[in-house]
N, CA, C and O of each residue as an XYZ file, in Angstrom:
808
protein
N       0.842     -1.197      0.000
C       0.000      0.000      0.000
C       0.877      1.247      0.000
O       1.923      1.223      0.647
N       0.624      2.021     -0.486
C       1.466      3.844     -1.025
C       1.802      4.317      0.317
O       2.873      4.765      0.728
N       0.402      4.087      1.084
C       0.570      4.820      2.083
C       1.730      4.158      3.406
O       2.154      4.973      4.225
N       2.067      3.017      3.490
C       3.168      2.814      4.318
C       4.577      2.258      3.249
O       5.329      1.357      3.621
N       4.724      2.903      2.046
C       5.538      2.530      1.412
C       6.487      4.049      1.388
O       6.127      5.210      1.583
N       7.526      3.595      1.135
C       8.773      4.823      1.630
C      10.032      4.838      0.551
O      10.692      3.815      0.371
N      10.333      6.143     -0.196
C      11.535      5.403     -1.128
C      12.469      6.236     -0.601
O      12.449      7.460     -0.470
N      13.722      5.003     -0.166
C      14.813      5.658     -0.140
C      15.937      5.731     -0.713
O      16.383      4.713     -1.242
N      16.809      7.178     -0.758
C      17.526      7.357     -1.202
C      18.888      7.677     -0.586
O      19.082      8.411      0.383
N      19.847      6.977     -1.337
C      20.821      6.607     -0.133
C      22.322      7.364     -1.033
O      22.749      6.860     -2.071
N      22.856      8.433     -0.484
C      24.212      9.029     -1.229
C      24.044      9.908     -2.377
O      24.949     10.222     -3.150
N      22.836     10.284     -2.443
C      22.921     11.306     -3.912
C      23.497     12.721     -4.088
O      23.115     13.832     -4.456
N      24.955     11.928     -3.501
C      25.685     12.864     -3.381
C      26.312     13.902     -4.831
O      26.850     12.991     -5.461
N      26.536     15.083     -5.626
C      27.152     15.582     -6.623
C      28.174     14.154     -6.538
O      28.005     13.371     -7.472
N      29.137     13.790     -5.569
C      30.637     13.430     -5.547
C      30.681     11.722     -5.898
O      31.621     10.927     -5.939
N      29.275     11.574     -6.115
C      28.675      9.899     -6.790
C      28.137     10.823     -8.247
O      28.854     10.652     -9.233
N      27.154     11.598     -8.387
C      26.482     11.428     -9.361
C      26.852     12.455    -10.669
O      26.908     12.287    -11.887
N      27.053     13.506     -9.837
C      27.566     14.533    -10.785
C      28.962     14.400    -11.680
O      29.971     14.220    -10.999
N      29.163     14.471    -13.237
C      30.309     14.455    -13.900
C      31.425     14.822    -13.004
O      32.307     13.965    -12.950
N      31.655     16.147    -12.108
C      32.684     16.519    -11.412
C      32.791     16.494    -10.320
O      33.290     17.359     -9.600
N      32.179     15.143     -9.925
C      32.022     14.911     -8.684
C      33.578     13.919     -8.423
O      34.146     13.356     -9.359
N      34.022     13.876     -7.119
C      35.244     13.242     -7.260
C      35.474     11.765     -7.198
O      36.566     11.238     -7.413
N      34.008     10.926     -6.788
C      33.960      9.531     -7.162
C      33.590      9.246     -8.200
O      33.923      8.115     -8.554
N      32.677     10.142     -9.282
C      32.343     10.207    -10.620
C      33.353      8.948    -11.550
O      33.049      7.824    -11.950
N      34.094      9.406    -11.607
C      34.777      8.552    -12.531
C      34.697      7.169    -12.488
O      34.273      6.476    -13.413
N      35.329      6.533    -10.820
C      35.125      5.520    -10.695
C      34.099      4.197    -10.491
O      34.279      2.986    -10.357
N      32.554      5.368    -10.555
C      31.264      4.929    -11.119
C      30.782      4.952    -12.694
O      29.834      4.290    -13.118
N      31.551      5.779    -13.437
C      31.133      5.979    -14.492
C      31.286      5.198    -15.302
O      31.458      5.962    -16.252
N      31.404      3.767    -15.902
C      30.869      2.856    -16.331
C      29.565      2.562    -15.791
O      28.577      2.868    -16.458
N      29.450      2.060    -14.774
C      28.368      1.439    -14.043
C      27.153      2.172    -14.299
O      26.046      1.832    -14.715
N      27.808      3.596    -13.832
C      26.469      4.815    -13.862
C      25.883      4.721    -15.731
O      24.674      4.620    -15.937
N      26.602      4.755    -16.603
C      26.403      5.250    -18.020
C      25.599      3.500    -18.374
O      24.468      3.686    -18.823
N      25.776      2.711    -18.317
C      25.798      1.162    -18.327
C      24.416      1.267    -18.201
O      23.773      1.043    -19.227
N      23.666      1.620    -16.956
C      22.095      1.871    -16.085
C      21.520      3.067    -16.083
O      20.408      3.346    -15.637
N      22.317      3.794    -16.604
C      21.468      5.120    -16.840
C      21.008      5.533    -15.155
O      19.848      5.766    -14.817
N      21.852      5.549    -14.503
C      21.712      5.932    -12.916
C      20.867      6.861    -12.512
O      19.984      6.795    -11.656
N      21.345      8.103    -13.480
C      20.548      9.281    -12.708
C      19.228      9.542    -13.062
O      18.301      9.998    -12.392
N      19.305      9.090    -14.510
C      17.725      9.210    -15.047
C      17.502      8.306    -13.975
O      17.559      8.935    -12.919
N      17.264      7.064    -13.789
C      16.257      6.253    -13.103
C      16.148      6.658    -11.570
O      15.128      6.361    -10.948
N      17.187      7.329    -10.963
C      16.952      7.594     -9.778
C      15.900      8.609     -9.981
O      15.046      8.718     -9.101
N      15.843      9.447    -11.137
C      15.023     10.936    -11.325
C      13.509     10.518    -11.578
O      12.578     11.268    -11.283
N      13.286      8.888    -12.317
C      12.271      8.592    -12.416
C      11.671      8.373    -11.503
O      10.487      8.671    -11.344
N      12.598      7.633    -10.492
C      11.915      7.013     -9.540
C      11.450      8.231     -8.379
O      10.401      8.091     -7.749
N      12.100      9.100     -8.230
C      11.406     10.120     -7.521
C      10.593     10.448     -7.834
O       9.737     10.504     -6.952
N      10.155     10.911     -9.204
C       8.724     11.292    -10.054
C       7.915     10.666     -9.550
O       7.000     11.145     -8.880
N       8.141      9.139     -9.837
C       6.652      8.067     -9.594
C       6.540      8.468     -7.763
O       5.444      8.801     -7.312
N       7.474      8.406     -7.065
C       7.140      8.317     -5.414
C       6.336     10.013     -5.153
O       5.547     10.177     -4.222
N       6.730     11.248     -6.211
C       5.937     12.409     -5.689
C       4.397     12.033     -6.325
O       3.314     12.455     -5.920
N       4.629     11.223     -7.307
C       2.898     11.228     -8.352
C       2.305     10.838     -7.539
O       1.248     11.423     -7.304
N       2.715      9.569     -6.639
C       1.849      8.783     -5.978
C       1.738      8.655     -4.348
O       1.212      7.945     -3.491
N       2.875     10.215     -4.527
C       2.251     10.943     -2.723
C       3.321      9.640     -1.627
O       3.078      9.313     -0.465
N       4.132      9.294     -2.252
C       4.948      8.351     -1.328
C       6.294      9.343     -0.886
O       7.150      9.739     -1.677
N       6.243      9.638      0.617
C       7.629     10.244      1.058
C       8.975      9.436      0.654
O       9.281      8.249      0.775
N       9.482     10.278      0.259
C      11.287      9.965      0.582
C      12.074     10.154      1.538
O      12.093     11.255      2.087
N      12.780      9.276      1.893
C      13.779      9.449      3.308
C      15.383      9.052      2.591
O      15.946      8.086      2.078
N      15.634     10.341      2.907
C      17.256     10.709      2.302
C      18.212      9.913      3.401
O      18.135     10.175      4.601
N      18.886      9.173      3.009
C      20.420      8.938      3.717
C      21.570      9.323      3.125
O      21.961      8.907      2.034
N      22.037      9.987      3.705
C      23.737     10.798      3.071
C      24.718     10.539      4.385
O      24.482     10.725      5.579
N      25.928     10.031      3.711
C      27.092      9.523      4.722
C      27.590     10.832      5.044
O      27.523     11.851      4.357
N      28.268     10.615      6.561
C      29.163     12.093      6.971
C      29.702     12.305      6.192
O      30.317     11.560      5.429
N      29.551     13.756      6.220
C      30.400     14.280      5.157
C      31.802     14.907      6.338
O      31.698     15.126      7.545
N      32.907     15.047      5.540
C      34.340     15.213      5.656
C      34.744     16.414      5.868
O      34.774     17.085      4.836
N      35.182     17.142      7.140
C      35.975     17.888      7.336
C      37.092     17.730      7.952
O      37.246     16.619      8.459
N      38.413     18.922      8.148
C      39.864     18.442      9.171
C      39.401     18.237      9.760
O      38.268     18.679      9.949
N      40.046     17.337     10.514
C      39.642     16.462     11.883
C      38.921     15.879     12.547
O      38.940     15.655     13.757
N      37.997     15.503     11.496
C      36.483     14.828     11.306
C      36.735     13.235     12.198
O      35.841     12.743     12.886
N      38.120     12.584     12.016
C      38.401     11.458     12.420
C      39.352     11.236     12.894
O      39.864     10.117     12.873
N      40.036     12.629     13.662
C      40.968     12.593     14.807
C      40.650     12.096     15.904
O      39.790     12.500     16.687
N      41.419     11.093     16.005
C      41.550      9.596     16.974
C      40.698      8.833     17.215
O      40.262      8.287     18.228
N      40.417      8.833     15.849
C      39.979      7.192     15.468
C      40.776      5.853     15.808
O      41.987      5.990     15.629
N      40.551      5.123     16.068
C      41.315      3.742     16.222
C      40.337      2.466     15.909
O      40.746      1.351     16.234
N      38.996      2.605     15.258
C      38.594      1.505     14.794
C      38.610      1.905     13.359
O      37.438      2.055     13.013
N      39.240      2.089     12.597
C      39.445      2.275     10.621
C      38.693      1.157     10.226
O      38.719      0.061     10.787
N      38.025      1.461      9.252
C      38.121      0.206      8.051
C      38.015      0.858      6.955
O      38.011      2.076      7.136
N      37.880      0.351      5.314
C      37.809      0.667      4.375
C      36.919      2.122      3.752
O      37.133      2.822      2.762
N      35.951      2.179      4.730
C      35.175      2.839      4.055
C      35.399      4.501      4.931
O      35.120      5.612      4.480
N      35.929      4.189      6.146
C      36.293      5.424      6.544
C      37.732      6.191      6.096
O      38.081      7.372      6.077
N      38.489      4.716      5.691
C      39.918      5.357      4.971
C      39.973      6.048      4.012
O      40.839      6.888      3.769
N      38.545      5.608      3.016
C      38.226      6.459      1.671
C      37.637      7.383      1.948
O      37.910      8.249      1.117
N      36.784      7.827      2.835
C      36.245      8.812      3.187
C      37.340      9.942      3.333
O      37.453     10.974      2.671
N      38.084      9.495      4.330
C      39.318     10.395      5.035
C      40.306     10.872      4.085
O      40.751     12.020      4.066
N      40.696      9.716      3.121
C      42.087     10.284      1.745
C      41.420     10.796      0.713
O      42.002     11.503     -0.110
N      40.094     10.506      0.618
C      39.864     11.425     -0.786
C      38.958     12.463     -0.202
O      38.187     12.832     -1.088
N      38.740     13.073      0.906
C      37.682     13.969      1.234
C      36.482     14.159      0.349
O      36.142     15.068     -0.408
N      35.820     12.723      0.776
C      34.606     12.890     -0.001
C      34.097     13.215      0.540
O      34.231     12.868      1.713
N      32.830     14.379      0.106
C      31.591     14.605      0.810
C      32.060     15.779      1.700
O      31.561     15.958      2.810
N      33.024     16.571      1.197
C      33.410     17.535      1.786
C      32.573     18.962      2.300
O      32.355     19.994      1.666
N      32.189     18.579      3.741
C      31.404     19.891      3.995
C      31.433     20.969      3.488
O      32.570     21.440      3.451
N      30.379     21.810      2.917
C      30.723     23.025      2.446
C      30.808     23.450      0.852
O      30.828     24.588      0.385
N      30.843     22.381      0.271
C      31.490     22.163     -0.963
C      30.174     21.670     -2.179
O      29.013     21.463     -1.824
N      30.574     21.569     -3.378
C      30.146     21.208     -4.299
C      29.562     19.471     -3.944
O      28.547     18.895     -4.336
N      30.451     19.099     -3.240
C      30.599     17.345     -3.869
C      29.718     17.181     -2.830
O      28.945     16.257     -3.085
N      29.490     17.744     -1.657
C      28.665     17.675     -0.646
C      27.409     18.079     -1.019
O      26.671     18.218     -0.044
N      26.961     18.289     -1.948
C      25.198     18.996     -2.225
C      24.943     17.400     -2.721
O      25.678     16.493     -3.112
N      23.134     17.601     -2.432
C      22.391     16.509     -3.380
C      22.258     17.001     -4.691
O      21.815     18.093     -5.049
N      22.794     15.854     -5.519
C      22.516     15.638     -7.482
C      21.563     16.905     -7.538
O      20.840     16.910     -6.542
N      21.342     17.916     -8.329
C      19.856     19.224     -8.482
C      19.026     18.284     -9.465
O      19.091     17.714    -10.555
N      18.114     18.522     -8.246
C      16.789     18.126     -8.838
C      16.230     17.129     -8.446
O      15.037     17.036     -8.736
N      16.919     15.932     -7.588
C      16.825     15.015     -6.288
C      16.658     15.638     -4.843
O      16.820     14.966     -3.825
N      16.385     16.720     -4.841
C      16.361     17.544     -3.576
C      15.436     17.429     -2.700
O      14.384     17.766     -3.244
N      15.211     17.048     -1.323
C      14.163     16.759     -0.476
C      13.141     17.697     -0.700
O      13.394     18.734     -1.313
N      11.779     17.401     -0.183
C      10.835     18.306     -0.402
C       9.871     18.041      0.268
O       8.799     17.547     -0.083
N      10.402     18.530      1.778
C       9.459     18.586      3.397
C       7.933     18.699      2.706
O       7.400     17.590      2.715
N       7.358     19.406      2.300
C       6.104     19.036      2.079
C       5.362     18.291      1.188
O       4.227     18.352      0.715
N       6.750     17.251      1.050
C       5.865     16.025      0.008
C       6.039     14.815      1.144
O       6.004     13.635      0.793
N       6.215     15.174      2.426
C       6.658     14.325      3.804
C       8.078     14.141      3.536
O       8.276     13.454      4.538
N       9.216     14.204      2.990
C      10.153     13.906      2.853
C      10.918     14.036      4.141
O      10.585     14.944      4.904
N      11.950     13.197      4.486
C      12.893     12.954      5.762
C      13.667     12.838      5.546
O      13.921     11.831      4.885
N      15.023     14.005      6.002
C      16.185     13.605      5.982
C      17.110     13.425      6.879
O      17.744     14.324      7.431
N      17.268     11.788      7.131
C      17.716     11.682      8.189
C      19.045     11.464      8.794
O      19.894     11.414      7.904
N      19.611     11.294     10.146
C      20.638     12.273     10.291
C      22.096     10.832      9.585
O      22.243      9.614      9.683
N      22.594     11.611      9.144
C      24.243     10.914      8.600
C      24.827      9.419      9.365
O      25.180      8.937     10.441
N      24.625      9.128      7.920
C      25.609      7.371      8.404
C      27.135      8.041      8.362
O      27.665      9.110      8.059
N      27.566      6.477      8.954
C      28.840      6.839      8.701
C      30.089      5.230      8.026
O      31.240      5.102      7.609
N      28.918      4.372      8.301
C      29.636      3.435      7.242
C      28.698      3.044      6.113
O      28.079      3.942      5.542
N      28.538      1.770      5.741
C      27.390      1.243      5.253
C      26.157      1.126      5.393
O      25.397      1.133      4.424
N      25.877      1.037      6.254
C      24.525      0.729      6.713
C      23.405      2.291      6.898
O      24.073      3.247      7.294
N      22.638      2.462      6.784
C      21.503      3.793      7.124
C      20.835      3.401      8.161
O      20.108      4.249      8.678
N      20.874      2.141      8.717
C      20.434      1.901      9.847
C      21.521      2.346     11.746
O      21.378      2.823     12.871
N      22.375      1.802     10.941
C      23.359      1.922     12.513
C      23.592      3.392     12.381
O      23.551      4.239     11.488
N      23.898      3.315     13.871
C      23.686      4.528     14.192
C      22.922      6.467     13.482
O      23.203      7.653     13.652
N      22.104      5.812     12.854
C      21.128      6.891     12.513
C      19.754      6.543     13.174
O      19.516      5.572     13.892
N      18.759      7.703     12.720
C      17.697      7.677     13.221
C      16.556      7.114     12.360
O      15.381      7.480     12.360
N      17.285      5.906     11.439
C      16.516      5.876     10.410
C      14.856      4.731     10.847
O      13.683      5.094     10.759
N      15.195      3.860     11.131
C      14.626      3.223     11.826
C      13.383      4.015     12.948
O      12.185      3.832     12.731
N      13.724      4.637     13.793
C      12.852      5.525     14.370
C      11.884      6.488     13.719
O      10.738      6.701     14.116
N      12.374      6.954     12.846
C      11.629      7.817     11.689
C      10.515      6.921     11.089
O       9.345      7.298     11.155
N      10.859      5.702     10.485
C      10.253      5.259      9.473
C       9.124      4.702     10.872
O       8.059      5.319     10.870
N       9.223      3.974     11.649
C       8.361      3.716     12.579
C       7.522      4.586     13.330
O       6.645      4.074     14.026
N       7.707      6.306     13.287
C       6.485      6.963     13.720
C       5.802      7.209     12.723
O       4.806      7.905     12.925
N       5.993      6.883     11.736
C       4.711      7.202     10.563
C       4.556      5.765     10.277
O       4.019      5.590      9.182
N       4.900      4.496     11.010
C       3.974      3.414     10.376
C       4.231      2.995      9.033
O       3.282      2.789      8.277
N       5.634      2.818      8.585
C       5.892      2.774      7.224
C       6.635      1.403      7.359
O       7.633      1.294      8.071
N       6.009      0.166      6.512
C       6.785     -1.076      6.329
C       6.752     -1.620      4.923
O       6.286     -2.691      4.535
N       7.075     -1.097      4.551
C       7.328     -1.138      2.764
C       8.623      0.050      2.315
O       8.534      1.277      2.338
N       9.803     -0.798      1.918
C      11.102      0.061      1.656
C      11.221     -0.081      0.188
O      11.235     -1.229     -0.257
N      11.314      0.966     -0.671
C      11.924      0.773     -1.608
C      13.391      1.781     -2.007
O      13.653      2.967     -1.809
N      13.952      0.931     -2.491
C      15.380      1.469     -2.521
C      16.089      1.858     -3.828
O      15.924      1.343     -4.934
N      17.106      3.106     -3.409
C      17.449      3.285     -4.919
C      19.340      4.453     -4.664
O      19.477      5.323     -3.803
N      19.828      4.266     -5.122
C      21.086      5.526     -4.986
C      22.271      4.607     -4.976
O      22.306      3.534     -5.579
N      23.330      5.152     -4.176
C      24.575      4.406     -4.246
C      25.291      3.892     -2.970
O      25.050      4.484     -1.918
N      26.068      2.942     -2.966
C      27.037      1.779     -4.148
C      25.786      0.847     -3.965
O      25.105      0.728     -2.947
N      25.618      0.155     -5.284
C      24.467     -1.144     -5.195
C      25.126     -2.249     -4.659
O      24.389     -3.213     -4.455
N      26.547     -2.418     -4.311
C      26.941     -3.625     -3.804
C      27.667     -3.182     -1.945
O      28.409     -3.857     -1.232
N      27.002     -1.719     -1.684
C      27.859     -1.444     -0.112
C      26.706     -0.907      0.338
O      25.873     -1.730      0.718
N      26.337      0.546      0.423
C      25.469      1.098      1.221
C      24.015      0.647      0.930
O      23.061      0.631      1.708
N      24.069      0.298     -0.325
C      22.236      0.022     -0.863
C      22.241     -1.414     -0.257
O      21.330     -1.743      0.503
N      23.365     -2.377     -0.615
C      23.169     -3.641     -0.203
C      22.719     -3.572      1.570
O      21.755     -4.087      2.136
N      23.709     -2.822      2.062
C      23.708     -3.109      3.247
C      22.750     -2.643      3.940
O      22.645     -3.247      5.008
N      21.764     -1.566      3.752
C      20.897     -0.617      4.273
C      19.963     -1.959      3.930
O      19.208     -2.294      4.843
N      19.936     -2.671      2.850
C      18.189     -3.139      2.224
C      18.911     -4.305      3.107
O      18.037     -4.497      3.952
N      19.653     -4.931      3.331
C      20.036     -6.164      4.389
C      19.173     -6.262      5.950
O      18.354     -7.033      6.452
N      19.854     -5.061      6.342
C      19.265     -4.723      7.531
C      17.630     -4.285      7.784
O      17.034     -4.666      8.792
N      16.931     -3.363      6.649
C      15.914     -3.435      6.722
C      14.886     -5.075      6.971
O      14.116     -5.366      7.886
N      15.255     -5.785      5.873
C      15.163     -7.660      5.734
C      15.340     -7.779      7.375
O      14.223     -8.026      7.831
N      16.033     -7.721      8.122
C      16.059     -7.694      9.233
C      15.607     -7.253      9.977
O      15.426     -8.109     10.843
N      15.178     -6.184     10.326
C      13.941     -5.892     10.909
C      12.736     -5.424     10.528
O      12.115     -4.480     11.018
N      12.376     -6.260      9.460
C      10.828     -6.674      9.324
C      10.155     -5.799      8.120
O       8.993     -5.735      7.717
N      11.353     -5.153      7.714
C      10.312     -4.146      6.639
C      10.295     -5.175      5.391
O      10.966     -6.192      5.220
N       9.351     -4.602      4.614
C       9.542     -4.957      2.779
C      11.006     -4.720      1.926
O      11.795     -3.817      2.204
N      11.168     -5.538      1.029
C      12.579     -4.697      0.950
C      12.087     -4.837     -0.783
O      11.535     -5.802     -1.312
N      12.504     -3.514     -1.422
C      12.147     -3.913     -2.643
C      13.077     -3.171     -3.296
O      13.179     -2.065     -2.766
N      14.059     -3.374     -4.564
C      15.222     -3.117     -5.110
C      15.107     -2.898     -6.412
O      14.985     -3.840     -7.195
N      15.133     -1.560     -6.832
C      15.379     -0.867     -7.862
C      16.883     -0.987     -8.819
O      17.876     -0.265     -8.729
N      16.647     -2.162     -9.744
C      18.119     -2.962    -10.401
C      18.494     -1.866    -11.467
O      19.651     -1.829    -11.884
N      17.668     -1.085    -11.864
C      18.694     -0.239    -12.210
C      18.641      1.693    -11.745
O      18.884      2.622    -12.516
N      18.465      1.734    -11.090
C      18.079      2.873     -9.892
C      19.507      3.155     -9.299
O      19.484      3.841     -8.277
N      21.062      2.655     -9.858
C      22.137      2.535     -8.487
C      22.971      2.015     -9.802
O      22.697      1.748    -10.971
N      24.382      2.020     -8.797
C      25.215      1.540     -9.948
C      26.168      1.219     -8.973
O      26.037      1.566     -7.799
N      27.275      0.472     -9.464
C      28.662      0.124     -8.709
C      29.942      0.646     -9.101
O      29.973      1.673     -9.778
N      31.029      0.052     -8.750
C      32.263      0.229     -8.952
C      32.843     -0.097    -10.394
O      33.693      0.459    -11.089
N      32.051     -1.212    -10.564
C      32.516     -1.404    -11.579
C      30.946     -2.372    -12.049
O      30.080     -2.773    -11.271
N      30.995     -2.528    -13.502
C      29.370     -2.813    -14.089
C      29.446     -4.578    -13.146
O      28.434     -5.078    -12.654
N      30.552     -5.108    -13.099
C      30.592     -6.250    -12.397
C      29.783     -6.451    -11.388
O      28.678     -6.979    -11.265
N      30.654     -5.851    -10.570
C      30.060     -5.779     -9.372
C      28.401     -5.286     -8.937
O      27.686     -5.436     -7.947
N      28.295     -4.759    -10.008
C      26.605     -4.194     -9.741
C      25.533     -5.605    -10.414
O      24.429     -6.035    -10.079
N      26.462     -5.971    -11.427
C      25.408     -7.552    -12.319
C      25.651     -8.387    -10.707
O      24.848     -9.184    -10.221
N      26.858     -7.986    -10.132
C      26.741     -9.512     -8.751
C      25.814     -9.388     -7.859
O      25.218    -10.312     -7.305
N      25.624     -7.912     -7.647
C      24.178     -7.428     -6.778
C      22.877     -7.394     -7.184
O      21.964     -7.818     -6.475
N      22.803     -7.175     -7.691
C      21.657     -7.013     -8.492
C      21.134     -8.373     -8.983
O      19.917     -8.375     -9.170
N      21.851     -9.682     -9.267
C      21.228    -10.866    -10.058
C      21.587    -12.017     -9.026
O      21.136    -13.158     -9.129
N      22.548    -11.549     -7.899
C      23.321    -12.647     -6.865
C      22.674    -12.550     -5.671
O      21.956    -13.391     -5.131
N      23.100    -11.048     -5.158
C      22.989    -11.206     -3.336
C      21.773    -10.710     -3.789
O      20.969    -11.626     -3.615
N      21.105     -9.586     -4.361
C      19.677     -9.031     -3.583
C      18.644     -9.938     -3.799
O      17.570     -9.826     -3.207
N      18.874    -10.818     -4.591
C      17.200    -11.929     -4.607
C      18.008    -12.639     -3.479
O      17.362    -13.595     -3.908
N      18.649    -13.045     -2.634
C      18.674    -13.508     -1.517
C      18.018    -13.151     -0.362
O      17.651    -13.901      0.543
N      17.846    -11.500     -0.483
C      17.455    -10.986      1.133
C      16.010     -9.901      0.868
O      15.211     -9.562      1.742
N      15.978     -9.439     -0.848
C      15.463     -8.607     -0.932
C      13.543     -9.498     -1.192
O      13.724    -10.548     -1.808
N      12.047     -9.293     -0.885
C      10.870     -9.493     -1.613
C      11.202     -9.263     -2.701
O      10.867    -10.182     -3.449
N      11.843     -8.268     -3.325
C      11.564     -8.395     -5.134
C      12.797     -7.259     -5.451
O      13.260     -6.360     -4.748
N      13.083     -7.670     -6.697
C      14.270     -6.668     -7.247
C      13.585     -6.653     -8.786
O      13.592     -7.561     -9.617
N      12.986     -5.302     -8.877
C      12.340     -4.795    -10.165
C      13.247     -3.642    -10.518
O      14.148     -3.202     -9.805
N      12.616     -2.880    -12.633
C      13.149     -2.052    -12.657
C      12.604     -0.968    -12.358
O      11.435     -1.351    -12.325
N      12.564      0.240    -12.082
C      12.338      1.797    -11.982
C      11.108      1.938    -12.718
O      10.092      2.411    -12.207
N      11.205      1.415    -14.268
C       9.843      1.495    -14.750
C       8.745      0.430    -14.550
O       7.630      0.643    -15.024
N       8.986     -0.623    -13.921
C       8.135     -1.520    -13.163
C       7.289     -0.836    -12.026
O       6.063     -0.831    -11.910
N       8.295     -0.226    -11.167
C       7.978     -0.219    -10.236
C       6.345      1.558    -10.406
O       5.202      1.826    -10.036
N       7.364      2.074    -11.113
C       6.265      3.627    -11.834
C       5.105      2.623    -11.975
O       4.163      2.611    -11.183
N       5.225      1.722    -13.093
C       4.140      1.193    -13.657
C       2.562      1.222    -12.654
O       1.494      1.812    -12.816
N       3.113      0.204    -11.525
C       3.217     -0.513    -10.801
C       1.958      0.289     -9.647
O       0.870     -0.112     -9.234
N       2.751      1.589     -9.410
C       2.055      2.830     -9.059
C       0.772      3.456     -9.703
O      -0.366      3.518     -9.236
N       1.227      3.869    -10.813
C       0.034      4.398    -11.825
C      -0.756      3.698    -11.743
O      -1.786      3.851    -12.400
């Protein structure tokens, strides 16, 4: 039902989506391959036509000393930290124009991950549960890290999980055919495309 169904969007960051964004490149197979941004752009269309909120997840973004004395590292904070992605203040730090939240279509943006997941330590979970929302649909970036891992955990506590296969893109087109045709029919109710899912709506 529309009304407890929720699309989220996870990293639509310029520094993923935009040409001069500074992870750009190393998506840009994947992105050009799926046509990323159109379908993320569709898929917002169909969720405002049909009155379904969006709930934004965007990873911390990066300033000096953002991770002075740290001592648990892993991969995803090392990249964070050497390439200053998501640099407060900045270009690479805005949402893609034209993906932009829009409080009075209910939209939520909720507060900053900081690894994979949109669940740990955010408020995402709490949000989606005072409005009674158990139907997730998902869409943005990496389809094999933050999308995987966010729609994992949802599967886990009890929501719908439904996966937009070409809504997202990876590192490389590989890695997105391994998500998309491997792990998400493992954990996800259904992995459709963008125009399925519009359809689907209308």
């Amino acid at each position: 039902m529309a009304q407890k169904t929720a699309l989220v969007l996870i990293d639509v960051y310029n520094d993923f989506l935009h040409p001069d964004g500074k992870a750009t490149a190393a998506l840009n197979d994947s992105l050009t391959n799926s046509d990323t941004v159109a379908h993320i752009q569709q898929a917002l269309q169909a969720a405002r036509a049909a009155k379904i909120p969006v709930y934004y997840s965007l990873h911390q973004q990066y300033h000096d000393g953002k991770y002075a004395g740290f001592e648990r590292w892993n991969p995803m904070l090392r990249s964070v930290e050497s390439s200053h992605s998501f640099e407060e203040g900045t270009f690479g730090a805005e949402i893609y124009k034209g993906l932009e939240p829009d409080p009075k279509s209910g939209d939520v943006v909720i507060s900053k991950h900081w690894n994979q997941s949109s669940f740990k330590n955010t408020d995402l979970d709490w949000q989606l549960r005072q409005r009674n929302i158990t139907d997730l649909v998902f869409a943005g970036l990496v389809a094999n890290t933050c999308i995987e891992t966010t729609a994992r955990m949802a599967n886990e506590e009890g929501y719908k999980v439904t996966m937009l296969n070409d809504a997202t893109a990876g590192w490389t087109i590989e890695s997105m055919k391994a998500a998309v045709e491997h792990s998400w029919p493992s954990f996800a109710h259904e992995v459709i495309s963008t125009g399925e899912w519009q359809k689907r709506l209308a």
